[in-house]
KEVO-344668 format. One line per 5 residues: number of its first residue (from 1); their letters; for each residue x, y, z of N, C-alpha, C. Coordinates in steps of 0.001 Angstrom, whole numbers. Layout:
<nodes>
NUM	A	X Y Z X Y Z X Y Z | ...
</nodes>
This chain:
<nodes>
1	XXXXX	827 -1202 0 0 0 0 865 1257 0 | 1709 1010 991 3065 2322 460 3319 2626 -474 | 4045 1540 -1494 4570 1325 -2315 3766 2256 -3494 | 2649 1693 -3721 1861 2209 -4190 1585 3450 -4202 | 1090 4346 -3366 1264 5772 -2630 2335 6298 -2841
6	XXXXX	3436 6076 -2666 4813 6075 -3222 4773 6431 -4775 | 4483 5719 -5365 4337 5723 -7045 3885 6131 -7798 | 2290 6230 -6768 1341 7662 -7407 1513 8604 -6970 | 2253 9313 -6232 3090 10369 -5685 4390 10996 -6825 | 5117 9769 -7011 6170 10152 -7995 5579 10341 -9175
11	XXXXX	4801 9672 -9755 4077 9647 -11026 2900 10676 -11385 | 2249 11963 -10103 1777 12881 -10352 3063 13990 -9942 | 4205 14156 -9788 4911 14657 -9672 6049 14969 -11219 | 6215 13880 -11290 6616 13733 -12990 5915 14243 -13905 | 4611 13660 -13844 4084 14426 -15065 3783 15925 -14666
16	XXXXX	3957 16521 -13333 3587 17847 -13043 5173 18240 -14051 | 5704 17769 -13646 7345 18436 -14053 7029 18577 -16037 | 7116 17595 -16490 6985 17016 -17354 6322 17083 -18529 | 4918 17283 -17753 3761 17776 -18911 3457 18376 -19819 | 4371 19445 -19849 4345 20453 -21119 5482 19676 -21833
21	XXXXX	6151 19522 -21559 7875 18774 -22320 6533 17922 -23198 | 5952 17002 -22777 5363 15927 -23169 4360 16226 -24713 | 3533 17565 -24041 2599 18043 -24541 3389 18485 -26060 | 4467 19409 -25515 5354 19675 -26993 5669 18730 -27822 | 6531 17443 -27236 6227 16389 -28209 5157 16191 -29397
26	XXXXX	3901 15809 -28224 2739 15250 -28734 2500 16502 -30369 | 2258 17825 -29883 1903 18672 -30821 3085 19119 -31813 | 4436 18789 -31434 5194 18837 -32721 5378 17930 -33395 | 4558 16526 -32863 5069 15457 -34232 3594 15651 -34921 | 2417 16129 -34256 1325 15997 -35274 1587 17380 -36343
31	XXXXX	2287 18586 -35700 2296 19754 -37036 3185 18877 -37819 | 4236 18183 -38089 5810 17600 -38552 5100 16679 -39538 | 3901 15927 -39004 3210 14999 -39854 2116 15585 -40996 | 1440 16421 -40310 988 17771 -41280 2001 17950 -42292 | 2810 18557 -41983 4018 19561 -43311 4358 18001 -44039
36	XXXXX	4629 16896 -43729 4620 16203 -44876 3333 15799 -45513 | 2326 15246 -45273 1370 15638 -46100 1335 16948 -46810 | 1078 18159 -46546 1038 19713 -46965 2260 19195 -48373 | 3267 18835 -47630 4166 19266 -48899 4179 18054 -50044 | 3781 16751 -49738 3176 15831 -50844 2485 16278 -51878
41	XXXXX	1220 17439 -50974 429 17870 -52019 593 18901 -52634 | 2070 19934 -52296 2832 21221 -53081 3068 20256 -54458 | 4186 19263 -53953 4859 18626 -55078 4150 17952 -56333 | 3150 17771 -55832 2039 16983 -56681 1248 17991 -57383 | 819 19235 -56788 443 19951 -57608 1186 20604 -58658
46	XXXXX	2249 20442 -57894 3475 21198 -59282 3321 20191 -60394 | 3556 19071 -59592 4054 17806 -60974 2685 17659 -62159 | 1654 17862 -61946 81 17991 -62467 89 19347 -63223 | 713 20623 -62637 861 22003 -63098 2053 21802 -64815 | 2814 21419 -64382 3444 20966 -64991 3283 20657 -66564
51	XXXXX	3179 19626 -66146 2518 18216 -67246 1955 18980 -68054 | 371 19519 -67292 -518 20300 -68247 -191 20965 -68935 | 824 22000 -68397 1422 23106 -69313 2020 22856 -70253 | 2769 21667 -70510 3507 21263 -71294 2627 20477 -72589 | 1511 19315 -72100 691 18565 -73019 -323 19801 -73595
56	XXXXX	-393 20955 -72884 -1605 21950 -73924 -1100 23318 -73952 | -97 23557 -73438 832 24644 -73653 1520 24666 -74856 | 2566 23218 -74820 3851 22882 -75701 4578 24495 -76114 | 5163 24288 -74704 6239 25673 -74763 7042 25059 -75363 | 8149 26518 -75708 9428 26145 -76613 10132 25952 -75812
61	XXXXX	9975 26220 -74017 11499 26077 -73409 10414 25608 -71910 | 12011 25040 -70977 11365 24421 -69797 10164 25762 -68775 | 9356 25279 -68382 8402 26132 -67592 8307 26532 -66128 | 9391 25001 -66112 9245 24729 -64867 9668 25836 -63905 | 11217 26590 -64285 11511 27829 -63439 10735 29092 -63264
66	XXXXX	10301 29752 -64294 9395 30605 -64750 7846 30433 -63444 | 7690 29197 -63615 6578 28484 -62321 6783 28866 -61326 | 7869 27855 -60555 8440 28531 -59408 8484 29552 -59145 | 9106 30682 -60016 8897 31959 -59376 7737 32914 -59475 | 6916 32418 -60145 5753 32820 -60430 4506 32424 -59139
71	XXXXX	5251 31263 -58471 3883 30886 -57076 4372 31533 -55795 | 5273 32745 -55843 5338 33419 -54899 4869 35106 -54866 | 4057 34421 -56180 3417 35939 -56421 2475 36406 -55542 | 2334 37976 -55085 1423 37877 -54079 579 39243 -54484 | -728 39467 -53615 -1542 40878 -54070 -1411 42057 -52996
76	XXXXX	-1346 42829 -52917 -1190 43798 -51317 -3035 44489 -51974 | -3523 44409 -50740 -5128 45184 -50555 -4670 46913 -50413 | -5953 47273 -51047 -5586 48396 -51165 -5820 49104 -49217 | -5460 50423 -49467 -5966 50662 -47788 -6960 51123 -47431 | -7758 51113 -46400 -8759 51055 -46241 -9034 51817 -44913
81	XXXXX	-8188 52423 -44235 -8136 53251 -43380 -8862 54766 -43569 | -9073 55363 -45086 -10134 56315 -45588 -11067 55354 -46976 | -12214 55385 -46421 -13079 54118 -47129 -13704 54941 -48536 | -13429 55854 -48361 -13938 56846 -49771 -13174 55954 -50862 | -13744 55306 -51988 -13150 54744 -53533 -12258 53326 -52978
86	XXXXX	-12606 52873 -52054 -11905 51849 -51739 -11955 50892 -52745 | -13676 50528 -53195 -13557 49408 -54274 -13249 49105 -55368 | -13197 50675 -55861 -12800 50916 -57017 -11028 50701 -57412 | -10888 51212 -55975 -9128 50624 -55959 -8783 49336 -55757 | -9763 48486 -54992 -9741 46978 -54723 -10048 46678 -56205
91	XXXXX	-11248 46972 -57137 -11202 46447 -58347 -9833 46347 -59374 | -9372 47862 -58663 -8142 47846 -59969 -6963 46840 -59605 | -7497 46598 -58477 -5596 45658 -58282 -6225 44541 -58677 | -7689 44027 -58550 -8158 42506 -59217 -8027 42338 -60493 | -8038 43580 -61150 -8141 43765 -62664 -6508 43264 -62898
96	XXXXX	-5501 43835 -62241 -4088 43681 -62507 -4040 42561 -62516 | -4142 42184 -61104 -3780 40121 -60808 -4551 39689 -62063 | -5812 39969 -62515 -6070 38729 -63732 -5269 39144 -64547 | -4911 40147 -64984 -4072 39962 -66266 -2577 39497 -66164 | -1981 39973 -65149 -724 39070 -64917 -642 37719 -65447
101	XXXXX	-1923 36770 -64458 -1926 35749 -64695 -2350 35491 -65977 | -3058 35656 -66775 -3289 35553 -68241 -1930 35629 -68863 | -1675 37086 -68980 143 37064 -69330 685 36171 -69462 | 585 36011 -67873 1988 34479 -67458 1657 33453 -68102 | 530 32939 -68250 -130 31988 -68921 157 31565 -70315
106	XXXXX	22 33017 -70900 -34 33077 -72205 1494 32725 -72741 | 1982 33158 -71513 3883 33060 -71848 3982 31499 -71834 | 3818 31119 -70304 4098 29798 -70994 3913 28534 -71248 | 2212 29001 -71640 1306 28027 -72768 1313 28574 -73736 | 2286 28845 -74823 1642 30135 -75729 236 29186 -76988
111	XXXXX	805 28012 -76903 -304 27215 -77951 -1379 26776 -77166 | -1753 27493 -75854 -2758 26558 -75138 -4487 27219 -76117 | -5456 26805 -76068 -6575 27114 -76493 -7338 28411 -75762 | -7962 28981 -75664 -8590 30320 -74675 -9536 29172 -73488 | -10216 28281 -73719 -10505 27429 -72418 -9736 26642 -71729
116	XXXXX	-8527 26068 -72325 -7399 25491 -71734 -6588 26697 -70781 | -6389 27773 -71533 -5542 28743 -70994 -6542 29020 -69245 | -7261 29485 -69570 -8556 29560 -68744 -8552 28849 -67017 | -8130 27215 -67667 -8719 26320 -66504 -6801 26366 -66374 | -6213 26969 -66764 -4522 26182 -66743 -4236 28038 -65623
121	XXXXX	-4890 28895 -65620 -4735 30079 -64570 -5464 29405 -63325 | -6797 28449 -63359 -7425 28304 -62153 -6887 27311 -61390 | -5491 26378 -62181 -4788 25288 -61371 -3287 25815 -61083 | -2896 26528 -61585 -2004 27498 -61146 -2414 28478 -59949 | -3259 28549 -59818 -3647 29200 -58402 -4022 28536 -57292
126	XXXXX	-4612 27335 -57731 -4485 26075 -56614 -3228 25990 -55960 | -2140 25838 -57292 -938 24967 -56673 -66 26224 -55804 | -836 27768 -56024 66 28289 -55078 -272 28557 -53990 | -2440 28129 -53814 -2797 28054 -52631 -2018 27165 -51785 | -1774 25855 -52036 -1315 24440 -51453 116 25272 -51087
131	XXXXX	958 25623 -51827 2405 26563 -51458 2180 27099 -50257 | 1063 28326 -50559 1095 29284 -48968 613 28639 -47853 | -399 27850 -47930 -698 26884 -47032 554 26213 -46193 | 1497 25516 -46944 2575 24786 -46323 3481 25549 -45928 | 4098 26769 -46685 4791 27888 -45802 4210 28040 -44814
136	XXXXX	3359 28444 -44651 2589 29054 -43582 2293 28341 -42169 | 2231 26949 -42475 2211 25937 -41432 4097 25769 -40789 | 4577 25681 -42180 5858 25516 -41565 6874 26412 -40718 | 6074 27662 -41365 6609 29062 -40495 6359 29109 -38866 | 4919 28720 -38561 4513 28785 -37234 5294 28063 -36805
141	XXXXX	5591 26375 -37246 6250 25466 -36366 7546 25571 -36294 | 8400 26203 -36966 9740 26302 -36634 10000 27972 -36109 | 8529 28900 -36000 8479 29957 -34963 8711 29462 -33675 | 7393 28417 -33262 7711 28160 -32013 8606 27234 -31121 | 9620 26361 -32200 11171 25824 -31521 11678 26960 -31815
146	XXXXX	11865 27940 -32590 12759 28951 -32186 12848 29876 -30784 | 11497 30103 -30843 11159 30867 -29461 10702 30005 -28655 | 10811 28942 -28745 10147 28098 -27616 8822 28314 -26893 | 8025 28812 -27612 6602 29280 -27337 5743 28084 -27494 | 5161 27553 -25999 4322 26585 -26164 2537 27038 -26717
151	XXXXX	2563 28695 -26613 1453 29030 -27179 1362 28926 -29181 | 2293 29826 -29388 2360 29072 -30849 2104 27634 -31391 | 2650 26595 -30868 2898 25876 -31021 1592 24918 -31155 | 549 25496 -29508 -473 24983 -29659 -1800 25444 -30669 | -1626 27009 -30803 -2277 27665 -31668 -2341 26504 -33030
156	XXXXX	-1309 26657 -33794 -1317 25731 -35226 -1266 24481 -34944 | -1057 23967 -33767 -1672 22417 -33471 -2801 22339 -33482 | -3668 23039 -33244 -5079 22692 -33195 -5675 23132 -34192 | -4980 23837 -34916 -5343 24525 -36607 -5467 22958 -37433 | -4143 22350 -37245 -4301 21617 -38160 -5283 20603 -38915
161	XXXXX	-6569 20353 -38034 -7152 19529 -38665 -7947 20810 -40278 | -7917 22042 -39505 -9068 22399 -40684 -7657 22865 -41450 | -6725 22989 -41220 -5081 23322 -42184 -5642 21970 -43179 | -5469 20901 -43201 -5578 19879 -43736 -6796 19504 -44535 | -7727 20092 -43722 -8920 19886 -44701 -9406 20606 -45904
166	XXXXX	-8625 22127 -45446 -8352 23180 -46635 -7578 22645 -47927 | -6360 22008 -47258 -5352 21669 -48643 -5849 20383 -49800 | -6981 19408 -48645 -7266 18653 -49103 -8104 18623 -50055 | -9211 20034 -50231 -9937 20377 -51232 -9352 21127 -52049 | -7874 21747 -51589 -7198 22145 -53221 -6903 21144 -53957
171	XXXXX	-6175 19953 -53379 -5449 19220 -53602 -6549 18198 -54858 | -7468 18419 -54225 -8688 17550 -54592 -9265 17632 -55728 | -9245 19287 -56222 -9139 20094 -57260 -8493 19752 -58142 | -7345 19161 -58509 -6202 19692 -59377 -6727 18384 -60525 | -7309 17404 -60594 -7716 16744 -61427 -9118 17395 -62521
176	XXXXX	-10302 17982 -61638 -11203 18931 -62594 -10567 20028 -63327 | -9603 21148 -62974 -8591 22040 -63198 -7908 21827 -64349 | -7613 20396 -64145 -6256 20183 -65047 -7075 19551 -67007 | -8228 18877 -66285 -8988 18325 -67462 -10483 18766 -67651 | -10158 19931 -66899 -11943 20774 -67463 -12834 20285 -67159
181	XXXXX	-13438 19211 -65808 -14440 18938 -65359 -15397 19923 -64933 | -16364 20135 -64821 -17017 21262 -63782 -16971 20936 -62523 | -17197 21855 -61576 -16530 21758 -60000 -17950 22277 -59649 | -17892 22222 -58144 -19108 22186 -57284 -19734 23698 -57428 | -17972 24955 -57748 -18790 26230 -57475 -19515 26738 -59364
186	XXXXX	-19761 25726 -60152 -20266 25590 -61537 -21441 25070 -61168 | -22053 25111 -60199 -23418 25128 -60143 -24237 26665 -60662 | -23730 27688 -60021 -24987 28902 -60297 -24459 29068 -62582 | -23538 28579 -63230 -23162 28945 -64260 -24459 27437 -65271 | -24009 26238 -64225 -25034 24962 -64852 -26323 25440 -64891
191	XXXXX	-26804 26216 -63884 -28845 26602 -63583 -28675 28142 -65357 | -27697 28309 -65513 -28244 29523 -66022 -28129 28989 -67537 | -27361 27902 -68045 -27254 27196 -69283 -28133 26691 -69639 | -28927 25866 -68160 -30074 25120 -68738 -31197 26160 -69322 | -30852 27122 -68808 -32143 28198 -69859 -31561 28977 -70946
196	XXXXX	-30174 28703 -71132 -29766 29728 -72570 -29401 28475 -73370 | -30067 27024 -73088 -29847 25862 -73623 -30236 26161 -75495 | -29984 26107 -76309 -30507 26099 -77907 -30444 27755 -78219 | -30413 28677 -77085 -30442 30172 -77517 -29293 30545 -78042 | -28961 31864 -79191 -27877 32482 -79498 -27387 33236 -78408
201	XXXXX	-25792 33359 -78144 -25486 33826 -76470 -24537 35396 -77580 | -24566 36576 -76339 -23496 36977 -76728 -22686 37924 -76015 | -21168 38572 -76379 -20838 38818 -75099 -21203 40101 -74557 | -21336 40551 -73148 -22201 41522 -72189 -21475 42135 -71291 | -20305 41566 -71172 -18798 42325 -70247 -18270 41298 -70302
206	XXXXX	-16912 41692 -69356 -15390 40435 -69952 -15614 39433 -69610 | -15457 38306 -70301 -16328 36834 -69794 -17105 36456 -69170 | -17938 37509 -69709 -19400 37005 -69378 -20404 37155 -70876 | -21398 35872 -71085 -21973 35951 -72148 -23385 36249 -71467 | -24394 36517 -72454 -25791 36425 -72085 -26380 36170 -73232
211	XXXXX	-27958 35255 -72672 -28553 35189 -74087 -30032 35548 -73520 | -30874 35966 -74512 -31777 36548 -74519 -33115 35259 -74369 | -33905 35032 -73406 -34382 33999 -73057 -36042 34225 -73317 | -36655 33588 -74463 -38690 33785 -73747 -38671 32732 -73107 | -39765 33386 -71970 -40252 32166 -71378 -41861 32398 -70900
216	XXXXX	-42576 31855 -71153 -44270 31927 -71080 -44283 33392 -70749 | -44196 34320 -71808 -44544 35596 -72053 -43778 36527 -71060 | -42625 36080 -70757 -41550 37029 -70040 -40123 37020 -71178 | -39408 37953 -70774 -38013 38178 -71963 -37108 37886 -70497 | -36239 36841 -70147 -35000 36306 -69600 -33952 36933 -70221
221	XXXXX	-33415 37811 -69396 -31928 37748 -69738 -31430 37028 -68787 | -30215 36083 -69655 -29452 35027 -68653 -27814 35620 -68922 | -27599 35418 -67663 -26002 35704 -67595 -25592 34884 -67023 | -24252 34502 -67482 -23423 33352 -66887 -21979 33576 -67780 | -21064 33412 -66743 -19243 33635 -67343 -19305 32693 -68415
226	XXXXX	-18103 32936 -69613 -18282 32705 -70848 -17294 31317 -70596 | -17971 29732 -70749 -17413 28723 -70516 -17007 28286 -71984 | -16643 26931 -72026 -16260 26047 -71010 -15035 26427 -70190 | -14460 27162 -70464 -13113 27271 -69918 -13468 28104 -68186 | -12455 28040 -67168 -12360 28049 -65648 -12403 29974 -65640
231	XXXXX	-13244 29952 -66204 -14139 31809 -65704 -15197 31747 -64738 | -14662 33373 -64465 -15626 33804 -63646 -16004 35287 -63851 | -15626 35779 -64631 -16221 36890 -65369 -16184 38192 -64496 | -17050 39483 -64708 -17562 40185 -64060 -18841 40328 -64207 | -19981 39629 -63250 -21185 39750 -63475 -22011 41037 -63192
236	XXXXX	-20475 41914 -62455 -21529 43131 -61931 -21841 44807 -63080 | -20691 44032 -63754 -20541 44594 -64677 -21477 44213 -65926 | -21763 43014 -66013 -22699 42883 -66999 -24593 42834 -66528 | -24948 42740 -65449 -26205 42981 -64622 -26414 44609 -64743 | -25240 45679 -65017 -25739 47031 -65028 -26018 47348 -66320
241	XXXXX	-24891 46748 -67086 -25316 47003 -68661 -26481 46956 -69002 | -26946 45474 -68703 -28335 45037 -69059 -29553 45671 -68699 | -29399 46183 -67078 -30666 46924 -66621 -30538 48451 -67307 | -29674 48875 -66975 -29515 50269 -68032 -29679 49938 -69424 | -29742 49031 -70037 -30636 49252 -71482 -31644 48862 -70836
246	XXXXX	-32732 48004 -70262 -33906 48059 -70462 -34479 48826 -69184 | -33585 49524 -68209 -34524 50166 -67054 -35309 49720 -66204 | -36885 50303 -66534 -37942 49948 -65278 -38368 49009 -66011 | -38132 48581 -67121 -39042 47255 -67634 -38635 45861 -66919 | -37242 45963 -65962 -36657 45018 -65513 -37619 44514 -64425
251	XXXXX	-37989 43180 -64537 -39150 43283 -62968 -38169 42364 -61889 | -37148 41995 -61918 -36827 41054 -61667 -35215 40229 -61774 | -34308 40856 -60417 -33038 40526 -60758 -32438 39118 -59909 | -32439 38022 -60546 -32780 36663 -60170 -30753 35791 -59980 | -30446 35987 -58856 -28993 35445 -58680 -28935 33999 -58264
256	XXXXX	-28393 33252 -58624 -28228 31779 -58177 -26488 31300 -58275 | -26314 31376 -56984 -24902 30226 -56963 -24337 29504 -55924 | -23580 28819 -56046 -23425 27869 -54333 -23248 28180 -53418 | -23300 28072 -52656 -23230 28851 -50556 -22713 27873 -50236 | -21761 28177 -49493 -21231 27128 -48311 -22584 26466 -46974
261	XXXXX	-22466 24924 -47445 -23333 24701 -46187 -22866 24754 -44691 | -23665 24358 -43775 -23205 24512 -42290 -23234 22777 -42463 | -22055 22324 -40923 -22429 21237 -40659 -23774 20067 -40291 | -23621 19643 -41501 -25109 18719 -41106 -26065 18956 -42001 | -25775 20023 -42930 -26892 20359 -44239 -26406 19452 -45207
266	XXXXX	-27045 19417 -45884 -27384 18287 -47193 -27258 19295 -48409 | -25536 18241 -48717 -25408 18699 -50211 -26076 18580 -51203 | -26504 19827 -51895 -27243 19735 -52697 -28853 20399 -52889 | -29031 21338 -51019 -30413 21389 -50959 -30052 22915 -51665 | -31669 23809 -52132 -31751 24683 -52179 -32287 25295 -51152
271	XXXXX	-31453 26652 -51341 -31787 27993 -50041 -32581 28846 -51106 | -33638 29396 -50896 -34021 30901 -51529 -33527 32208 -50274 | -33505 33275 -50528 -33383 34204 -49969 -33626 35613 -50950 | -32948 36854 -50317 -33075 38000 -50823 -31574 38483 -50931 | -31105 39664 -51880 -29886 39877 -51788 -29280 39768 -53247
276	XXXXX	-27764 40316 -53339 -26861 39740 -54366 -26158 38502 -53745 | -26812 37102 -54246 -26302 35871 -54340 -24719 36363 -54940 | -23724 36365 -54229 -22164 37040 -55069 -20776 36509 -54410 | -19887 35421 -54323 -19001 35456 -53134 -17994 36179 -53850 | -17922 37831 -53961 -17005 38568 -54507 -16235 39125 -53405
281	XXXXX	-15428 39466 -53759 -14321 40510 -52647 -14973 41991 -52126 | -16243 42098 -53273 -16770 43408 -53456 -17788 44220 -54289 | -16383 44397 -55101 -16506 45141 -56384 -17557 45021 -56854 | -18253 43685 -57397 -19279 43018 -58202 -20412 43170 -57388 | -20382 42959 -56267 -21502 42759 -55670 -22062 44146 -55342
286	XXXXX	-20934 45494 -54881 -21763 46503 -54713 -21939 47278 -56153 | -21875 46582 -57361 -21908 47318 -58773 -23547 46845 -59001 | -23509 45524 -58352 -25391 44655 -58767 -26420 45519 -57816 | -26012 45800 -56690 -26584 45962 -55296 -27015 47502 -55890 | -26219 48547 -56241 -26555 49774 -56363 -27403 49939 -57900
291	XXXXX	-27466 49219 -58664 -28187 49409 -59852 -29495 48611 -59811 | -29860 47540 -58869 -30888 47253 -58192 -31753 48360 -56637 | -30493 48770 -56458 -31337 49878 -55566 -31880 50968 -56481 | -31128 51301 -57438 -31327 52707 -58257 -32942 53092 -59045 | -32741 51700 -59349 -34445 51139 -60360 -35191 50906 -59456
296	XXXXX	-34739 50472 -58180 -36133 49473 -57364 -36292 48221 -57957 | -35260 47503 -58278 -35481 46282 -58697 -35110 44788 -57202 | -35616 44324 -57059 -35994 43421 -56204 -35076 42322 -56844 | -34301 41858 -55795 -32885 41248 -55911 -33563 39820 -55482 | -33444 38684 -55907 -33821 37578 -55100 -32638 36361 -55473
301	XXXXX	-32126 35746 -54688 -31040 34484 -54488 -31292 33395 -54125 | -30654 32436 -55164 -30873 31103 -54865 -29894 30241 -54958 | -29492 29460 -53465 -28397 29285 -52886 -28769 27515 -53284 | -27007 27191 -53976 -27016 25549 -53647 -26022 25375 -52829 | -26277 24498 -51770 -25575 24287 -50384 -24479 23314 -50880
306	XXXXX	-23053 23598 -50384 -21930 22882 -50843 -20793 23161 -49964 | -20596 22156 -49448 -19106 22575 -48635 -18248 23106 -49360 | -17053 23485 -48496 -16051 24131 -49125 -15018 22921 -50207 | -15086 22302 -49980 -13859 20886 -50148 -14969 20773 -51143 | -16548 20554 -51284 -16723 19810 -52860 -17621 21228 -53879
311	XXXXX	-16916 22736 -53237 -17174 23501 -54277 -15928 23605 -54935 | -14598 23049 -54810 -13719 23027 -55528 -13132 21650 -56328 | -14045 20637 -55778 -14121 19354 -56419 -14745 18896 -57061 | -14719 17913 -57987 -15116 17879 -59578 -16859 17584 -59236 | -17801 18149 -60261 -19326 18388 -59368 -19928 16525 -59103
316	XXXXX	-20262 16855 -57896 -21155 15757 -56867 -22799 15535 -57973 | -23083 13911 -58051 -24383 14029 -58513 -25163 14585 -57008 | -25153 14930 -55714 -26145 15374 -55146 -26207 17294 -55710 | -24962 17744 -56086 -25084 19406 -56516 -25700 19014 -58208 | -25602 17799 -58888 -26356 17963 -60176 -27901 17774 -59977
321	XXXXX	-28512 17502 -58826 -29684 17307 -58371 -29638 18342 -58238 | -28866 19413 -56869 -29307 20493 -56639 -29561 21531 -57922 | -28791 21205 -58581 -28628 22378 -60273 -30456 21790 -60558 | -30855 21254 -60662 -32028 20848 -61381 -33466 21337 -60482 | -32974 21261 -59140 -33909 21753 -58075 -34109 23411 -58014
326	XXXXX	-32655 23329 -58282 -32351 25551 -58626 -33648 25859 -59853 | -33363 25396 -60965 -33763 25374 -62250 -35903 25754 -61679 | -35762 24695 -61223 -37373 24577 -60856 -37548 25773 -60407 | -37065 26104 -58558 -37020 26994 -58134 -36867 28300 -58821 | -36350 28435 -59714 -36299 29983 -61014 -37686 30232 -61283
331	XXXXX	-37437 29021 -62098 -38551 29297 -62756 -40359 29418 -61688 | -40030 29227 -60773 -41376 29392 -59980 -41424 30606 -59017 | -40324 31403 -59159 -40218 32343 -58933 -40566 33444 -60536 | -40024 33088 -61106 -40543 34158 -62493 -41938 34221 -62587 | -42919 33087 -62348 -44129 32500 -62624 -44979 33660 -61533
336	XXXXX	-44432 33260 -60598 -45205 33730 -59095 -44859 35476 -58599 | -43739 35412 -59336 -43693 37188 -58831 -43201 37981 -59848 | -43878 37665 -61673 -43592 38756 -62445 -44559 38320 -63276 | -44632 39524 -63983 -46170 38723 -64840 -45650 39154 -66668 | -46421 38474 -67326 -46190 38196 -68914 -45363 40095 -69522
341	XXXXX	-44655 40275 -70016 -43935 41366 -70821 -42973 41713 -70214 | -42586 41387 -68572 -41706 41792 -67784 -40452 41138 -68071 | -39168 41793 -68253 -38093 41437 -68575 -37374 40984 -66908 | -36623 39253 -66815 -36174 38652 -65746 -34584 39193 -66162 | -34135 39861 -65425 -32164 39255 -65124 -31759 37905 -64392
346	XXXXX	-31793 37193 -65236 -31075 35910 -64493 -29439 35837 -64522 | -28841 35558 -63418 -27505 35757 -63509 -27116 34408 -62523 | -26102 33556 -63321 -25796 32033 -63000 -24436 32492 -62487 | -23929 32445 -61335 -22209 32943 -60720 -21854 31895 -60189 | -20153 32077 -60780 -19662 31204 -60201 -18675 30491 -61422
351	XXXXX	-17887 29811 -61589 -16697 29068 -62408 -17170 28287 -63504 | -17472 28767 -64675 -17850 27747 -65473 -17262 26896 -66337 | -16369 26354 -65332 -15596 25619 -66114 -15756 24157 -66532 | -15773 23627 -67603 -16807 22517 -67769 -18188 22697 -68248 | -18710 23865 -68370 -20133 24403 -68552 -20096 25263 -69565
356	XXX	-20615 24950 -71020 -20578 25913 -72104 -21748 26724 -71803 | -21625 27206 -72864 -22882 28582 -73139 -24467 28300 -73916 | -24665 27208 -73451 -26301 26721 -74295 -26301 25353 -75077
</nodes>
């Protein structure tokens, strides 16, 4: 019985001593096991980045360096400390980054096709998400053996499961990307095809097409980024065009594209709501928002529920259900709250890559 007492004495004494020593262990071999996964899936995205560029690029010279230094490219936000023209300055640096990347693209795919080129910018941005991701993990963990900070240390230890689950839906990506599948966030671009299905489309701002839609005595305009290739257009730019040619005749500005679900929702259901349906930085959304306030046009959204991991993964038959459930949902909204001569804005957002124009 001493003995004993004795032992559980030494043995809550030890681990008093001990416990953090222990704890550091425990949480530096799970970040250590992280960064090799993380960096499996850098290397792999390169090796996939690669390839592509080369089988639909066919540069004249290796790409591979040009790459590399190209995935440490980064954007600085504009400032925002006086909010007067902020978006307009946030637009212009978005405007820059796409064309860079086009550029770069163009450099070195110069034989790639305009939809190859397209989906070969949206896997090039994967593979430098997966990059900053693994810097970024690896920075914290060799922050906190440097400083010996058991708070760091635990901070990105406990990051890591959603660290991992992030990379795992880039990672997850790089097969639709690389061969033009449509992806989960090509749902709001799929609902807006099925109605410019057999129509003449044409273009309405920078990759974005529209086609002129009847439907039981209403005029549809449908908008959706100009596919098949990995666009996403500016829809806010083409939603003003459109209402400024037809004005107050507009009864009806109709947004549909995927929402992130919450845990426990069912991929694939539809949300209705009110609003610009938009996951923009901005720009787009307060360009739709103010030309719907201006007219009095009544904004309505229709959300397909999709995690994050399968809006960047090649599309789920439960989101091709949801695309078909959207479809209904449109249309019973045009039916129920606009009546015969009234012109609809339908606008399909979101990556249409994999998804032509009708």
């Amino acid at each position: 019985m001493l003995f004993s007492l004795i032992y559980l004495l030494a043995f809550i004494m030890l681990f008093m001593v001990f416990n953090q020593h222990f704890q550091r262990m425990w949480w530096t071999r799970d970040v250590e096991k992280a960064l090799v996964k993380l960096d499996r899936y850098v290397k792999r995205s390169k090796e996939v980045l690669y390839k592509t560029v080369v089988d639909q690029g066919k540069p004249d010279a290796d790409p591979s360096k040009a790459i590399d230094d190209f995935l440490e490219f980064f954007v600085i936000e504009p400032v925002d400390k006086d909010p007067y023209g902020v978006l307009k300055r946030l637009e212009h640096i978005l405007d820059v980054e796409r064309s860079r990347f086009r550029t770069f693209v163009a450099y070195i795919a110069p034989r790639a096709d305009p939809a190859s080129a397209a989906n070969l910018e949206d896997l090039l941005a994967v593979t430098m998400a997966l990059n900053l991701i693994y810097k970024i993990t690896r920075h914290y963990l060799i922050l906190s053996k440097r400083t010996k900070s058991l708070l760091v240390l635990m901070q990105i230890a406990y990051a890591v499961p959603l660290i991992l689950r992030t990379a795992e839906a880039y990672y997850n990506s790089l097969d639709a990307f690389s061969t033009g599948k449509p992806i989960g966030d090509s749902a709001g671009p799929m609902v807006a095809g099925r109605f410019m299905l057999g129509h003449p489309c044409f273009q309405v701002a920078e990759d974005v097409v529209a086609s002129e839609v009847p439907f039981e005595g209403r005029t549809l305009i449908v908008l959706k980024a100009d596919g098949p290739g990995g666009k996403v257009g500016k829809p806010g730019d083409a939603v003003v065009k459109v209402v400024e040619e037809h004005r107050e005749r507009v009864a009806r500005i109709i947004m549909v594209d995927a929402a992130a679900k919450l845990e426990g929702e069912r991929t694939g259901q539809v949300a209705e709501g009110v609003g610009a349906a938009i996951g923009d930085p901005g720009p787009e959304k307060y360009k739709i928002e103010e030309v719907a306030t201006k007219y009095k046009i009544p904004l309505d959204a229709v959300a397909i529920k999709e995690s994050i991991e399968e809006a960047v993964s090649t599309m789920k038959k439960e989101i091709v259900d949801g695309v078909e459930a959207a479809v209904e949902r449109v249309k019973n909204i045009i039916r129920t709250r606009t009546k015969e001569g009234d012109v609809v804005v339908l606008a399909g957002i979101g990556n249409s890559i994999g998804v032509g124009n009708g």
